[in-house]
C-alpha positions as CSV (number, residue, x, y, z in Angstrom):
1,X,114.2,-1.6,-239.9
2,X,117.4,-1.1,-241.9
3,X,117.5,0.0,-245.2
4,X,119.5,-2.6,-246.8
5,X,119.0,-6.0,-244.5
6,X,122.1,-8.3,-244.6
7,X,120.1,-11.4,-243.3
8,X,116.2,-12.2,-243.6
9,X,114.0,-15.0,-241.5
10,X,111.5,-17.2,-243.2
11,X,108.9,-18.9,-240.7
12,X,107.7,-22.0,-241.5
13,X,105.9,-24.8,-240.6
14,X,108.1,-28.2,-239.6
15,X,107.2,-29.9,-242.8
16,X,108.1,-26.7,-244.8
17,X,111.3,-26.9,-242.7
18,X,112.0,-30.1,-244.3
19,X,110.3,-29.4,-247.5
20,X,112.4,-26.8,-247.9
21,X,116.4,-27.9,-246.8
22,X,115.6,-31.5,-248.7
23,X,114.9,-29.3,-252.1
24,X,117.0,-26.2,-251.4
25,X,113.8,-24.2,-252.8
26,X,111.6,-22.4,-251.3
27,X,108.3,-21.2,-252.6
28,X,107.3,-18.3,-254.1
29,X,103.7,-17.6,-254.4
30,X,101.4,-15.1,-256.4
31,X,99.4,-12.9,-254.0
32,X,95.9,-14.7,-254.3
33,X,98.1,-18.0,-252.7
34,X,99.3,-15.6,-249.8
35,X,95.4,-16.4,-248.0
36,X,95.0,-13.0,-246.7
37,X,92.0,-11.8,-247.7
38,X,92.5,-8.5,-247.7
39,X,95.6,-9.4,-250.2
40,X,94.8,-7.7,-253.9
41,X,95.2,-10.5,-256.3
42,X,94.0,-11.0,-259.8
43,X,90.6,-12.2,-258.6
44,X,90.2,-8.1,-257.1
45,X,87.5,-5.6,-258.3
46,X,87.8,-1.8,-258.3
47,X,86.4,-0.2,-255.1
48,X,83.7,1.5,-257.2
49,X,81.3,0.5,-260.4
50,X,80.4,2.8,-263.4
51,X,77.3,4.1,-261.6
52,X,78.6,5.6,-258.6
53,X,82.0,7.3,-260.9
54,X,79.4,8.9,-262.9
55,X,77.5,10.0,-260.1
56,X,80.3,11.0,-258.1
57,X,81.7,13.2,-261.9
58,X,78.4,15.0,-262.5
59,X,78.5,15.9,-258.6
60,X,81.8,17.6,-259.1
61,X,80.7,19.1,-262.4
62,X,78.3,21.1,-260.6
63,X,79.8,21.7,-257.8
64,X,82.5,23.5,-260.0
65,X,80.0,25.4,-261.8
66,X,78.5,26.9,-258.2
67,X,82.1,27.2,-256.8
68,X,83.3,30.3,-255.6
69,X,86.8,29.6,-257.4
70,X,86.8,29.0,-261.0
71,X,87.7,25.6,-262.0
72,X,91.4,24.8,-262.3
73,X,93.6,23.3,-265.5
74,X,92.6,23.9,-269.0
75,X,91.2,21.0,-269.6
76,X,88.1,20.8,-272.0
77,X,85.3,20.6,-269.8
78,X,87.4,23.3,-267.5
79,X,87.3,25.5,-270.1
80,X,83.3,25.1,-270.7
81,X,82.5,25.3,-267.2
82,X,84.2,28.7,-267.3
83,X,82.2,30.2,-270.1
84,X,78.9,28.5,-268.0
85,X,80.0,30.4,-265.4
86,X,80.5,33.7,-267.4
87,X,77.2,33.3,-269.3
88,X,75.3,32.4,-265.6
89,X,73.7,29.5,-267.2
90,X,72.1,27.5,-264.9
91,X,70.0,28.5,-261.8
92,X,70.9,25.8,-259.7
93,X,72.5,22.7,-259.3
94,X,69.7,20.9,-260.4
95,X,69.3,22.1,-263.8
96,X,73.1,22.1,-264.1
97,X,73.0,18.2,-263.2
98,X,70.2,17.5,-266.5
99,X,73.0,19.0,-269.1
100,X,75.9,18.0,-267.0
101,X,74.8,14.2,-266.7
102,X,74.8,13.4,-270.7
103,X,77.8,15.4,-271.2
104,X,79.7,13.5,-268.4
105,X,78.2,10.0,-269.6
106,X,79.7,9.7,-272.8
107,X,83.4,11.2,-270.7
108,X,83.1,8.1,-268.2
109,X,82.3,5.6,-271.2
110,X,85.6,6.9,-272.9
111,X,87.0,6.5,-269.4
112,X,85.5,2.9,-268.4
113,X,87.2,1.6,-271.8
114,X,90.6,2.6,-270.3
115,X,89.9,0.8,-267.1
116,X,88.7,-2.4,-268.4
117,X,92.6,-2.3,-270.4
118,X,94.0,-1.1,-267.1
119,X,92.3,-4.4,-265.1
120,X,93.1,-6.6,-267.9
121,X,97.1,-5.7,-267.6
122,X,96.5,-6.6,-263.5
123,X,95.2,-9.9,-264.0
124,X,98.0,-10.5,-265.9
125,X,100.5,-8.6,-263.8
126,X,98.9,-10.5,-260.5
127,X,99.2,-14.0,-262.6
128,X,102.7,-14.1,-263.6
129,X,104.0,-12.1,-260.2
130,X,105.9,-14.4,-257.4
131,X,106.2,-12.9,-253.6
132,X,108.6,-14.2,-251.1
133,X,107.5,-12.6,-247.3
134,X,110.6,-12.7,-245.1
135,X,111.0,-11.0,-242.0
136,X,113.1,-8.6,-240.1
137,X,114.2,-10.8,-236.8
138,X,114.4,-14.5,-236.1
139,X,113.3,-14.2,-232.3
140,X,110.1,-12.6,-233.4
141,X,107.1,-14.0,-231.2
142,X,104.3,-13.4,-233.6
143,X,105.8,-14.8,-236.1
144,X,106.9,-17.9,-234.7
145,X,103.7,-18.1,-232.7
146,X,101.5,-18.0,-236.2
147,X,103.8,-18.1,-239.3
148,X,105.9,-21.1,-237.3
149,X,102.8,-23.1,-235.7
150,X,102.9,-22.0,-232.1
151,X,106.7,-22.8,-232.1
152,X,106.5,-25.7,-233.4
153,X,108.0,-24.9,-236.7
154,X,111.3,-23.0,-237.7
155,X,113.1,-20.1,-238.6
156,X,115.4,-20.0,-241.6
157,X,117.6,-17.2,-241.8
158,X,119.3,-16.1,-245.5
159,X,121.5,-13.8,-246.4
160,X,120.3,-10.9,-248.8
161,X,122.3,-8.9,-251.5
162,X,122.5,-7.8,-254.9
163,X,124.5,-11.3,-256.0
164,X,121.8,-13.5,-253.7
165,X,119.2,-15.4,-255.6
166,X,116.2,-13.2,-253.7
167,X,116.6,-10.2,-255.9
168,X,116.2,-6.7,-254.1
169,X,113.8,-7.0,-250.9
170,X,111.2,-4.4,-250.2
171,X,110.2,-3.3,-246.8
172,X,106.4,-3.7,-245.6
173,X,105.1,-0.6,-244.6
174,X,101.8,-0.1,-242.5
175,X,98.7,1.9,-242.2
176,X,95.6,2.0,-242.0
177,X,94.5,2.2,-245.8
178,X,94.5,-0.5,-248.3
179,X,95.8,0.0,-251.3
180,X,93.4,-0.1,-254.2
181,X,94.2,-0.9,-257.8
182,X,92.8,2.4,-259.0
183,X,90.8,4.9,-256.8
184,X,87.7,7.1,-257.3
185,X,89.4,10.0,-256.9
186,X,92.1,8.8,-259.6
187,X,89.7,8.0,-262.1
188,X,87.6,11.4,-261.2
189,X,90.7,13.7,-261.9
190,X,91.0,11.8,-265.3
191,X,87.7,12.4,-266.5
192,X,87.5,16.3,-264.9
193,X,90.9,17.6,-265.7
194,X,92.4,15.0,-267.9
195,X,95.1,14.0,-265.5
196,X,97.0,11.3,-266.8
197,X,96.5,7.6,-264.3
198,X,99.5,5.4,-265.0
199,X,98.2,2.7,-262.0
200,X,100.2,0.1,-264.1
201,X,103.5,2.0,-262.5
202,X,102.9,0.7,-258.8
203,X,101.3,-2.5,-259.1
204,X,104.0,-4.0,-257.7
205,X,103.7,-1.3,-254.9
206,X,100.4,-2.7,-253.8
207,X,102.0,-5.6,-252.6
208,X,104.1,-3.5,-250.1
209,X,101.5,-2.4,-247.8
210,X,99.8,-4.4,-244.7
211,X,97.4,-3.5,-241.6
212,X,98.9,-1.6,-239.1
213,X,98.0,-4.3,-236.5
214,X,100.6,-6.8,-238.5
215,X,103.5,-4.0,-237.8
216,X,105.2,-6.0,-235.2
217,X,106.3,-9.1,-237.7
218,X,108.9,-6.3,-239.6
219,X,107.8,-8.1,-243.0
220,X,110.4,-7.8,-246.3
221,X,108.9,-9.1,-249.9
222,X,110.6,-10.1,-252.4
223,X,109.5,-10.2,-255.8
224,X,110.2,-12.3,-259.6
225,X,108.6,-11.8,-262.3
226,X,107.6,-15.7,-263.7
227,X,106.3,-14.4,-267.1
228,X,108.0,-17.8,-268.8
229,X,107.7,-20.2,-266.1
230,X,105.5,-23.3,-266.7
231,X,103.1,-22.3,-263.6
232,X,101.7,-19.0,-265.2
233,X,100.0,-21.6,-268.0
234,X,98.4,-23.3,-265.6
235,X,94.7,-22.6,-265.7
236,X,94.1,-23.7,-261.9
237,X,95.2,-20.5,-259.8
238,X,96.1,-22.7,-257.2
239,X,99.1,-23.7,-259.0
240,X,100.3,-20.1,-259.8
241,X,103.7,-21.1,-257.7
242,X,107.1,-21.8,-258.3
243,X,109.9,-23.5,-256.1
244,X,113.2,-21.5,-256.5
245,X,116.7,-22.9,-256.2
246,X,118.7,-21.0,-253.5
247,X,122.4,-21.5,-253.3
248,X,123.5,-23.1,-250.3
249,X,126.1,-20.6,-248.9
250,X,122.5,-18.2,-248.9
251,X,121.2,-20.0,-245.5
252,X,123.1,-18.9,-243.1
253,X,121.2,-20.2,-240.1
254,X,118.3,-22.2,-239.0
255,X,116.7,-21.5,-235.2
256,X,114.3,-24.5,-234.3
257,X,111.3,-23.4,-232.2
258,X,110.5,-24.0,-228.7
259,X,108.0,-26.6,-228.8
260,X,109.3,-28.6,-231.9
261,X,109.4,-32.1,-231.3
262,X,112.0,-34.3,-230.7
263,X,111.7,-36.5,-233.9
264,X,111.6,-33.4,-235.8
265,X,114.4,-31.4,-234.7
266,X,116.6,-34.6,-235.1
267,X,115.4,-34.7,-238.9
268,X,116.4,-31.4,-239.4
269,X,119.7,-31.5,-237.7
270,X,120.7,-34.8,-239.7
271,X,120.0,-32.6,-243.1
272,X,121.5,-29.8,-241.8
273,X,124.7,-31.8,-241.3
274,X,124.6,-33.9,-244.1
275,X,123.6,-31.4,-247.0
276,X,124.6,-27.8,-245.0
277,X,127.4,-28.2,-242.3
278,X,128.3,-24.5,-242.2
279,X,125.3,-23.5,-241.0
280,X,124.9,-22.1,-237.5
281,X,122.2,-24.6,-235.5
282,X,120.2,-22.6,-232.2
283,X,117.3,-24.3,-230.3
284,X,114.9,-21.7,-228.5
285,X,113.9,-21.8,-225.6
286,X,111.2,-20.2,-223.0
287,X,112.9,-17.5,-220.7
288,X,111.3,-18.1,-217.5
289,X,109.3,-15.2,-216.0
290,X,109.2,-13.8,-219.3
291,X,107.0,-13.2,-222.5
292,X,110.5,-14.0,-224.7
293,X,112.6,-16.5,-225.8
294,X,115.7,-17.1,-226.0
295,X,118.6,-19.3,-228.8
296,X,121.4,-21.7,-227.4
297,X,123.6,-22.6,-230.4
298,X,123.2,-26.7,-231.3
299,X,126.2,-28.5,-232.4
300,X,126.3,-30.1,-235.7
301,X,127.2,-34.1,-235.6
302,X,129.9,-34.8,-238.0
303,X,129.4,-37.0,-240.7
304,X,131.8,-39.2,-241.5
305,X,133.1,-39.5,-245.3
């Protein structure tokens, strides 16, 4: 995918087709209204409970004390485990873990204090936090087969830059991790060698990464913050959406699926002429023999004044 896209596609349904070019808005959601359940929202937990970090820090205690390295940084408990070490004070690992485990509890409670501030800034973050998914091509066939209702829908395609109304967008990347809001192994560091976690930093990165199955669709996100918009006050999260103005020079085309009905493509052509006549019209169709499609451009009726 390019690095700076001069034209995005949003796939829609028909009614969001017409929803959309009646309003000129379109509608930016926060992630829990995306319905992907593997989506972090403000409704997500941490991967891991105050139990199991403890656990998993007075494991790595001892397993520094027993190491054949000494432990690294010169962090406070660093610095004891090395005089432990000197003095040969424990036996084994299991009469390290009785001293170790009260020592370490009263670390992770300093530690768990942190993290219920650090959850309490993503439920906010994740409230007031509007995504836009665009994607790469307009003649993409998952997209239109699922995001445009088996070709049924549309594709709208806008043009992106620094003076457009949809910010900077972010490519998608894929993998085969999901992101976490904090991990184990972040928090562990923290409480074993004091390494400073500054999660809040890349929240907005965790909205930037999807299954490696979904790599075909070539997502783009954008992103507004809607800290003083009227939605973010509304206690039902199902409302945590806003409908933003785009300018009309922004839409530069509008492709119309393969199967859209009749009624429907006539609907959108009238208010395409009406309310957008500089935009380019295309009507896919099925390339025979193939698994593809293909546009032929559709003329614009004129309206008369």
């Amino acid at each position: 995918m390019p690095d700076h896209p001069d034209t995005l596609a949003k796939y829609c349904t028909v009614d969001s087709a017409l929803t959309t070019l009646q309003t000129q808005t379109l509608r930016w959601c926060a992630p829990y209204l995306l319905g992907d359940p593997f989506e972090l929202s403000h409704r997500s937990t941490l991967a891991f409970d105050p139990k199991s970090l403890l656990d998993h820090v007075v494991r790595a205690a001892c397993g520094m004390i027993f190491a054949r390295e000494e432990p690294r940084g010169n962090s406070p408990l660093a610095t004891v485990i090395r005089r432990w070490r000197g003095e040969e004070r424990f036996a084994s690992p299991e009469e390290a873990e009785e001293v170790i485990e009260e020592l370490m509890a009263r670390m992770v409670d300093q530690r768990l204090a942190e993290l219920d501030d650090l959850m309490s800034e993503w439920r906010q973050y994740t409230r007031h936090l509007r995504i836009l998914t665009l994607s790469a091509k307009h003649d993409n066939l998952s997209c239109w087969q699922y995001q445009a209702e088996r070709h049924t829908g549309a594709a709208l395609r806008f043009r992106m830059g620094e003076d457009s109304t949809f910010g900077t967008p972010e490519p998608v990347r894929y993998g085969l991790h999901r992101p976490e809001i904090t991990t184990l192994k972040e928090q562990l560091n923290a409480v074993l060698y004091q390494e400073r976690v500054e999660a809040q930093l890349y929240f907005q990165n965790k909205f930037l990464y999807q299954p490696q199955i979904s790599k075909h669709e070539q997502q783009w996100r954008c992103f507004f913050s809607a800290t003083d918009e009227p939605s973010t006050k509304q206690a039902d999260d199902q409302q945590w959406f806003d409908e933003r103005v785009f300018n009309l020079d922004e839409l530069e085309a509008v492709y119309l699926g393969a199967n859209m009905q009749t009624e429907h493509k006539q609907a959108i052509v009238d208010i395409l002429a009406t309310d957008y006549p500089s935009v380019k019209v295309f009507q896919a169709s099925i390339i025979p023999g193939r698994y593809d499609i293909e546009f032929g451009r559709v003329t614009l009726p004129k309206i008369k004044a």
